[in-house]
N, C-alpha and C positions, 0 to 999 in steps of 0.2 A: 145611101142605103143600097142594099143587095136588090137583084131580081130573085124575091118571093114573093110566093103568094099571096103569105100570111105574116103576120110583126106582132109582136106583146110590146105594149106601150105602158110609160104612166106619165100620168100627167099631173099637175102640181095645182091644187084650184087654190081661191082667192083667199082661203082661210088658213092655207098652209099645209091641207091634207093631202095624202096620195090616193091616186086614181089607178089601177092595173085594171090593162082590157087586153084583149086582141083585136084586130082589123084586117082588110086586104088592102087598106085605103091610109094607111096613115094621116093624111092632110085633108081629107074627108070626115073622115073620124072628129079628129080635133076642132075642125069647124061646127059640126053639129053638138059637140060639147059647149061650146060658146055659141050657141043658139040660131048658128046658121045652118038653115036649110034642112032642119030636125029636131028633134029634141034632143039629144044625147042622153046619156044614163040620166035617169032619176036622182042619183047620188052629186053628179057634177049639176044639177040645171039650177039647185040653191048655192053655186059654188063660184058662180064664176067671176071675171074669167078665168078660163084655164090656160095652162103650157106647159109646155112638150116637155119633159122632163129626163127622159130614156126610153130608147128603141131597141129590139134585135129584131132581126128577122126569124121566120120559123121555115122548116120546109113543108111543114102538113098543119090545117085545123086542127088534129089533133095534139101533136106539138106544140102545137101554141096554147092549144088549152090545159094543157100536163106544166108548160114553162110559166103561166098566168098563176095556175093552182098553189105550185112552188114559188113563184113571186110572192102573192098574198101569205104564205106560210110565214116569211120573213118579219122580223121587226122593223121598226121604223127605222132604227140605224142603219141594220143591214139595207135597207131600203134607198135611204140617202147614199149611204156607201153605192150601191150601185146606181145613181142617178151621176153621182159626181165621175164616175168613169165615161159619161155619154159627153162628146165632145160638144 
């Protein structure tokens, strides 16, 4: 991953669904959705566990919150489509 600030993530929980967030913390993030060290979203804490599914980096919180917004717009394929370009 790049040096930013900020990353829109999703992650894959135990039931098969997707998860779109932003962070500053990627591996933070993902810990506290699998119940370390916080609760994670409401949505992933009946879900887990979770995994890292796709990353980009953002240059700004705003950014990433514009690139999250247009994530969720997406369908599920389009979704998986861009999970399977994350190495």
């Amino acid at each position: 991953m790049t040096a930013s600030a900020w990353f829109v993530y999703i992650v894959r929980c135990a039931d098969h669904t997707l998860y779109t967030g932003i962070t500053t913390d990627v591996e933070r993030r993902l810990a506290e959705h699998n119940g370390e060290g916080g609760l994670g979203a409401r949505y992933t804490r009946s879900r887990r566990p979770v995994a890292l599914a796709y990353v980009e980096p953002a240059v700004s919180r705003a950014d990433a919150a514009r690139r999250e917004a247009a994530i969720k717009l997406l369908d599920r394929a389009r979704k998986l489509a861009l999970c399977t370009s994350f190495p």
